[in-house]
C-alpha positions in Angstrom: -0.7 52.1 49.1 -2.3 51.6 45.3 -3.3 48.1 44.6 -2.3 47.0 41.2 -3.7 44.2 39.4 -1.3 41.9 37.1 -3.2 43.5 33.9 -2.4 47.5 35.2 1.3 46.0 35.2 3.9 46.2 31.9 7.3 44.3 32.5 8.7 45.1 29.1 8.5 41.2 28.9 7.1 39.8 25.7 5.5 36.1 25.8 8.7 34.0 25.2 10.7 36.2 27.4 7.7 36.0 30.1 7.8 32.1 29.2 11.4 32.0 29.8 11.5 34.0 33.1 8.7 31.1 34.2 10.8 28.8 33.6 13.9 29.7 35.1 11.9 30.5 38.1 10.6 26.4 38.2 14.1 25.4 37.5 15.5 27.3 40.6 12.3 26.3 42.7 12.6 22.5 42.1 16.5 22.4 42.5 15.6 23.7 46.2 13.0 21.5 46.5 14.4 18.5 45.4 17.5 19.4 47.8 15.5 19.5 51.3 12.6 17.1 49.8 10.3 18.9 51.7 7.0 18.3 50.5 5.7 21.9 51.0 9.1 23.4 48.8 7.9 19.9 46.5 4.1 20.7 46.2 5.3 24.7 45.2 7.3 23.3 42.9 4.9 21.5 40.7 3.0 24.7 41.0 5.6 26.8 39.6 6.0 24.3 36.9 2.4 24.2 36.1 2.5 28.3 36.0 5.5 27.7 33.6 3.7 25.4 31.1 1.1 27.7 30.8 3.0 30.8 30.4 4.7 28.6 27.6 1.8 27.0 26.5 0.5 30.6 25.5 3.7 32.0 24.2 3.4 28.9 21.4 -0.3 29.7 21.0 1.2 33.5 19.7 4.3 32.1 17.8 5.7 33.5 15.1 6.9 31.1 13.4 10.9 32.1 13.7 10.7 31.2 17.2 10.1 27.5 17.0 13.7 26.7 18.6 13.4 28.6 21.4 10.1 27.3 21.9 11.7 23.2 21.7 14.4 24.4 23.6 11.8 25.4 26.4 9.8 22.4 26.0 12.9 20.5 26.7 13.5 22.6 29.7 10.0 21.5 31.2 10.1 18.3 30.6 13.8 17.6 32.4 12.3 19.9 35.2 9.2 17.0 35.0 11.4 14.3 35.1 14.0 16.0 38.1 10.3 16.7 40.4 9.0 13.3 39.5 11.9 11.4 40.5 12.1 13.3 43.7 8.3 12.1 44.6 9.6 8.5 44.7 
C-alpha cells in the first residue's frame, strides 16, 4: 500500500471551502462531546477546534477581499463552538 503524505493529496477544496469543512467537522465533534461529557470526546474537541481556527486563520491570511462575509460568518461559527466547549468544561 502507497503512503501519501497530506501535500501528494488534492481535494478539489480551496481554503475557505477547506476552512469550512474544518469547521463543520468541530461543530459535529463538540455536539458529541458536549452530549456524553466525556473528557477524551471533550479534550478531541478542543483539538478539532484548534485545527479549525487555523485552517480559517490561513484561509483569511489568503483572502480576497469578496470573501469577508463568509469569513465573519466562520468567525462566528468558532466562537459559538468556543463558548458551547467552554461551558461544557464547567
Amino acid at each position: 500500500m502507497d503512503n501519501f503524505s497530506k501535500q501528494d493529496v488534492t481535494t478539489g477544496y480551496n481554503d475557505l471551502q477547506q476552512a469550512q469543512v474544518s469547521i463543520q467537522s468541530a461543530q459535529k465533534m463538540i455536539g458529541t462531546a458536549t452530549m456524553s461529557m466525556s473528557p477524551q470526546q471533550l479534550s478531541e474537541a478542543a483539538e478539532a477546534l484548534a485545527n479549525a481556527r487555523t485552517e480559517l486563520e490561513a484561509a483569511q491570511a489568503n483572502a480576497t477581499g469578496v470573501d469577508e462575509e463568509f469569513l465573519q460568518k466562520c468567525m462566528a461559527d468558532l466562537k459559538a463552538c468556543e463558548q458551547q466547549l467552554t461551558e461544557a468544561k464547567q
